[in-house]
C-alpha positions in Angstrom: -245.4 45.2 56.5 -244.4 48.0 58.4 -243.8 52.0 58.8 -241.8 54.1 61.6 -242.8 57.1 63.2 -240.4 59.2 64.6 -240.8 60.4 68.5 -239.0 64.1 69.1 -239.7 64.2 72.7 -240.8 62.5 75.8 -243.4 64.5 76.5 -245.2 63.6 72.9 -244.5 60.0 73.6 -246.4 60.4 77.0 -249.6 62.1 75.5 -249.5 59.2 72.3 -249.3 55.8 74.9 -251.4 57.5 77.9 -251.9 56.6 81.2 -250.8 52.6 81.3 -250.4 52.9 77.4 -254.2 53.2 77.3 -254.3 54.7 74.3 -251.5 53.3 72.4 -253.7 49.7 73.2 -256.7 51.3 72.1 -255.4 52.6 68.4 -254.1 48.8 68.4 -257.2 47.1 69.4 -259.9 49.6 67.1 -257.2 49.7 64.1 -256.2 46.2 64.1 -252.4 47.0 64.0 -249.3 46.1 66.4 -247.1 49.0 67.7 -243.6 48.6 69.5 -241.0 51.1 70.8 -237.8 51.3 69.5 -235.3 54.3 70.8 -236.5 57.2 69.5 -239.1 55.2 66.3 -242.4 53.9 67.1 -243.1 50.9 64.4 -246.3 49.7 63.2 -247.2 46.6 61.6 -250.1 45.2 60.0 -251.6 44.9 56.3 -251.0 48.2 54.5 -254.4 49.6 54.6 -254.5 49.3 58.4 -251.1 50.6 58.5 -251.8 53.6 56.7 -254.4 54.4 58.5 -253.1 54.2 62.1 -250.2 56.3 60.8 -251.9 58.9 59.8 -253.7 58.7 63.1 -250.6 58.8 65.3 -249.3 61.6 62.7 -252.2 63.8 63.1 -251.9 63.0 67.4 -248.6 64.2 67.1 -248.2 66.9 64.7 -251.6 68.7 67.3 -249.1 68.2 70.4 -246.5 70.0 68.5 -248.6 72.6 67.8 -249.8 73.2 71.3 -253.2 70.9 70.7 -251.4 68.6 73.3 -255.1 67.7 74.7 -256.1 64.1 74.3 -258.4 62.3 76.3 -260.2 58.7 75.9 -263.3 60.5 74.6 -261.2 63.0 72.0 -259.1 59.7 70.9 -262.3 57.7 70.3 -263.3 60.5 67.7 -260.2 60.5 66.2 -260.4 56.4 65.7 -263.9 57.1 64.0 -262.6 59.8 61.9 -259.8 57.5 60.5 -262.6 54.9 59.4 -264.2 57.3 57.5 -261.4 59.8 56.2 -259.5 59.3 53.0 -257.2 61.8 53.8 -256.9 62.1 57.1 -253.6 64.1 57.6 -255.0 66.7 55.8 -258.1 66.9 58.7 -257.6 69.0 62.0 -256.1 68.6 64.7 -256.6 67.3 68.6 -259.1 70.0 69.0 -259.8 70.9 65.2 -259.9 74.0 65.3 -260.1 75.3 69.3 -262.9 77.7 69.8 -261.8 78.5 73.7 -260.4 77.1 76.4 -262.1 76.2 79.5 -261.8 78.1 83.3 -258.9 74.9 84.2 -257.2 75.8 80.3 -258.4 73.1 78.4 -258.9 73.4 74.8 -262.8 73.5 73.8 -263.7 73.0 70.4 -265.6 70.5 67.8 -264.3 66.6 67.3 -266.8 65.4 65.1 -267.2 66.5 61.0 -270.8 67.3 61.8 -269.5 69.7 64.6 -267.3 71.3 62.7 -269.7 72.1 60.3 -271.5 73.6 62.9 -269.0 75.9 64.6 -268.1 76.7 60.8 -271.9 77.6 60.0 -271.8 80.0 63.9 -268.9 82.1 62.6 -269.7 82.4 59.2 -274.0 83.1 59.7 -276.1 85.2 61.7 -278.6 82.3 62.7 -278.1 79.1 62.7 -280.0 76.3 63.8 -278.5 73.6 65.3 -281.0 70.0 65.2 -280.1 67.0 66.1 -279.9 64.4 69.7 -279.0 65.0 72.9 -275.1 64.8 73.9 -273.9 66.4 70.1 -272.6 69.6 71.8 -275.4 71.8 70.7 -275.5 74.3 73.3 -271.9 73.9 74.5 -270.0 74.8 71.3 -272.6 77.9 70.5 -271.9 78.7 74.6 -268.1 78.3 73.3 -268.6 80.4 70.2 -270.2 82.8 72.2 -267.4 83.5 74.8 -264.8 83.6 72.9 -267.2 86.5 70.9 -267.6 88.4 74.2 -263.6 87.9 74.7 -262.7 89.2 71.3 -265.2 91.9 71.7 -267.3 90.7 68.7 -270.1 90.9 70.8 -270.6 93.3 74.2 -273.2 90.7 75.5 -273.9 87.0 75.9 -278.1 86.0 76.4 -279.1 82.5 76.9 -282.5 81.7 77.6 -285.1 78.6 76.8 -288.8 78.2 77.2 -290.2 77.0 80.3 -292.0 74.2 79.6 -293.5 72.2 82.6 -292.7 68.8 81.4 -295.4 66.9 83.0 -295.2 69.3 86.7 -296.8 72.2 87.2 -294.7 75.3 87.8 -296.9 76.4 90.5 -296.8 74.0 92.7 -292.7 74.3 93.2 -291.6 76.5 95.9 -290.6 80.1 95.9 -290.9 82.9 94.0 -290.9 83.5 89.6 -287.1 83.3 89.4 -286.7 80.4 91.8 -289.3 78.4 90.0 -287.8 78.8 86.4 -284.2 78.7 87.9 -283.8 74.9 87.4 -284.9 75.2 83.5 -281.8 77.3 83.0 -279.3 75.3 85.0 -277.7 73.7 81.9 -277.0 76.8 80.8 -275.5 77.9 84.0 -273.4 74.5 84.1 -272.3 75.0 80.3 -271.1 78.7 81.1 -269.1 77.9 84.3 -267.0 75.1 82.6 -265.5 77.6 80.5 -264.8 81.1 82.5 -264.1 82.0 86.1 -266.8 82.1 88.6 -265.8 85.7 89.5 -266.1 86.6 85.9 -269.4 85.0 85.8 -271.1 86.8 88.6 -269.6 90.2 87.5 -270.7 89.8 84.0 -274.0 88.6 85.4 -274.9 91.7 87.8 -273.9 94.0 84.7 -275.6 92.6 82.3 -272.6 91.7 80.2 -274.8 88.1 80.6 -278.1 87.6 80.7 -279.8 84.0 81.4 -283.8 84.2 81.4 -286.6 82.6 80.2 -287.7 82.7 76.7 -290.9 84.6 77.8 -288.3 87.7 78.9 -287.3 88.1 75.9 -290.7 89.4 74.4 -290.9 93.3 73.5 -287.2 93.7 73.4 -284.8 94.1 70.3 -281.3 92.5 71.0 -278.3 94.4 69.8 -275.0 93.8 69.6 -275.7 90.3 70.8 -274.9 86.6 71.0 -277.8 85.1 71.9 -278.6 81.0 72.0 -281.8 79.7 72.5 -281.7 76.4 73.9 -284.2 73.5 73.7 -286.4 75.4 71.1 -288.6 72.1 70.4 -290.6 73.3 73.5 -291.3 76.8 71.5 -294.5 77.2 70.3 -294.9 78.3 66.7 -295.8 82.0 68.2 -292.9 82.1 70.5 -290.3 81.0 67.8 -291.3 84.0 65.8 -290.9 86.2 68.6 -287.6 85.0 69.0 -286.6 85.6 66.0 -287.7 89.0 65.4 -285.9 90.4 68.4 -282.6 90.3 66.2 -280.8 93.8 66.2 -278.5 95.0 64.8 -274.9 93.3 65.1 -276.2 90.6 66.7 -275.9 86.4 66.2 -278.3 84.1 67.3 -278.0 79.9 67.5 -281.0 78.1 67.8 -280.7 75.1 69.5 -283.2 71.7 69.8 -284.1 67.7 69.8 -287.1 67.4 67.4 -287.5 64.2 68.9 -287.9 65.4 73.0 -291.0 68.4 72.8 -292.5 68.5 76.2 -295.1 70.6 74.4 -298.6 68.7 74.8 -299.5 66.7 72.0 -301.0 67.8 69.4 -299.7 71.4 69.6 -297.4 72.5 67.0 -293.8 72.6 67.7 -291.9 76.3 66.7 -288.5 74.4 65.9 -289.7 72.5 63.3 -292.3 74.9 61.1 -289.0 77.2 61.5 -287.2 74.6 59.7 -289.7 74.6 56.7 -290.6 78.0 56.4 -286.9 79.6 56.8 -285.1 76.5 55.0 -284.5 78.5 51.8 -283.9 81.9 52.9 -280.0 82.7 52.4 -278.1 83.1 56.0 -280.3 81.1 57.7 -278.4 77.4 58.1 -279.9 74.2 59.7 -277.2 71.8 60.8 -278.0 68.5 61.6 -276.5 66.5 64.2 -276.7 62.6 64.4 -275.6 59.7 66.6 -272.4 59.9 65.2 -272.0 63.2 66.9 -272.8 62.8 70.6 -269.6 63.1 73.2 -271.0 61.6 76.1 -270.7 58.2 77.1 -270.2 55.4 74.4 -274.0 54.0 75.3 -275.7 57.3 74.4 -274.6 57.0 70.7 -276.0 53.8 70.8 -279.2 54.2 72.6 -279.8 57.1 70.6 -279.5 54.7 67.2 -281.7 51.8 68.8 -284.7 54.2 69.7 -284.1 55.7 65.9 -284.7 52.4 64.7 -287.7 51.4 66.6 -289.4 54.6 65.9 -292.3 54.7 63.6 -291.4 56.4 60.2 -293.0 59.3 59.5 
């Protein structure tokens, strides 16, 4: 059995087949279906169900390039394979970028490739505070930094604050060189590195010496009542029951706040109480407060972490 796809230009036919046909090869190989050129058709074979659902696939690849979603990298076509296991309905699912929040400082589309990130940047737009739980590499921090640019660009907010706590994680603040701000500087480097992928350095520095961006430790933030602000707080497992509440209560008016954290990485010392997760079971039912929960499934780094991450959840002991 087999279906055609009709190509309407070069330029979609280079995006589908990639560099070497890479990616053609890979919907092959993952979807278990054959694929050849002819002038302007590209046919599939294979048994119907496979067929229908590289289709679909290709389909949805195509009909985002049309549309200007012409992104599509070995990481973003990895997602889309996964996707087309799971969906039913496919076609009817985003595009390349489903749903582009922004686009990075070299113009490249930023936005969520995973159902459970989508949920996410759904739950940002839609809530004042949301939480977003779950493993390293999900895109936690970098689709709420996303959600909060593209806030600041569309004047929905007038400021941007990041901050996390800084916890010691084994070394002892006081024994690295220079002064306050020098010591905690290297906590806040993610944030730094997740905020200069999407705007211009220029940008950065002037929003930064205006205040238009604020990146500071969690313990700046105590006394102080945020308004018309987007403000993430990252790694929140390290926040102490007392500091989580502080947090929170410095909401003003007009303001968003996305609370970020891995349950399963607290640097606090054991036996302390961890903020994130008596948050989670004293806020859980209170309405415009949403948890999402990332899992494996979710992370965009390297193929190995999504494993890694499921082989330590199964040898962990079950609480």
């Amino acid at each position: 059995m087999e279906k055609k796809i009709k190509i309407q230009s070069q330029r979609e036919l280079q995006i589908l087949l990639g560099p070497h046909d890479e990616n053609i090869r890979q919907i092959e190989k993952d979807l278990k279906v054959k694929t050849v050129l002819r002038g302007e058709f590209l046919k599939v074979s294979g048994t119907a169900a496979n067929i229908n659902k590289a289709v679909s696939l290709i389909e949805r690849i195509l009909n985002a390039i049309r549309s200007g979603e012409g992104d599509l990298d070995r990481q973003g076509l990895r997602y889309l394979i996964n996707d087309s296991s799971k969906s039913k309905s496919l076609s009817r699912a985003p595009g390349l970028a489903a749903s582009v929040i922004t686009r990075s400082a070299k113009g490249k589309h930023i936005g969520p490739r995973t159902e459970g990130q989508r949920n996410y940047v759904v739950a940002i737009k839609k809530h004042d505070i949301v939480f977003g739980i779950g493993p390293a590499g999900t895109g936690k921090t970098y689709l709420a930094m996303a959600c909060a640019v593209e806030a600041l660009k569309k004047q929905e907010a007038r400021r941007i604050i990041l901050t996390r706590p800084a916890i010691e994680a084994g070394e002892s603040l006081g024994y690295l060189p220079g002064d306050m701000y020098e010591k905690i500087s290297p906590y806040l480097r993610p944030l730094y590195d997740a905020l200069y992928d999407m705007m211009e350095a220029e940008a950065i520095e002037r929003y930064l010496e205006t205040g238009i961006i604020e990146v500071a430790p969690l313990a700046y933030m105590r006394g102080r009542t945020l308004n018309d602000a987007f403000i993430i707080l990252d790694e929140a497992q390290n926040c102490s029951p007392e500091q989580m509440k502080m947090f929170l209560t410095r909401l003003g008016f007009d303001s968003k706040a996305v609370i970020t954290g891995d349950i399963t990485q607290s640097d606090l010392p054991d036996g302390k109480p961890t903020g994130l997760l008596q948050a989670r079971d004293i806020l859980k039912e209170i309405d415009g407060i949403v948890f999402n929960y990332f899992t494996g499934a979710d992370v965009v780094r390297h193929a190995l972490v999504q494993r890694i991450i499921e082989a330590y959840d199964k040898a962990a002991p079950k609480k």
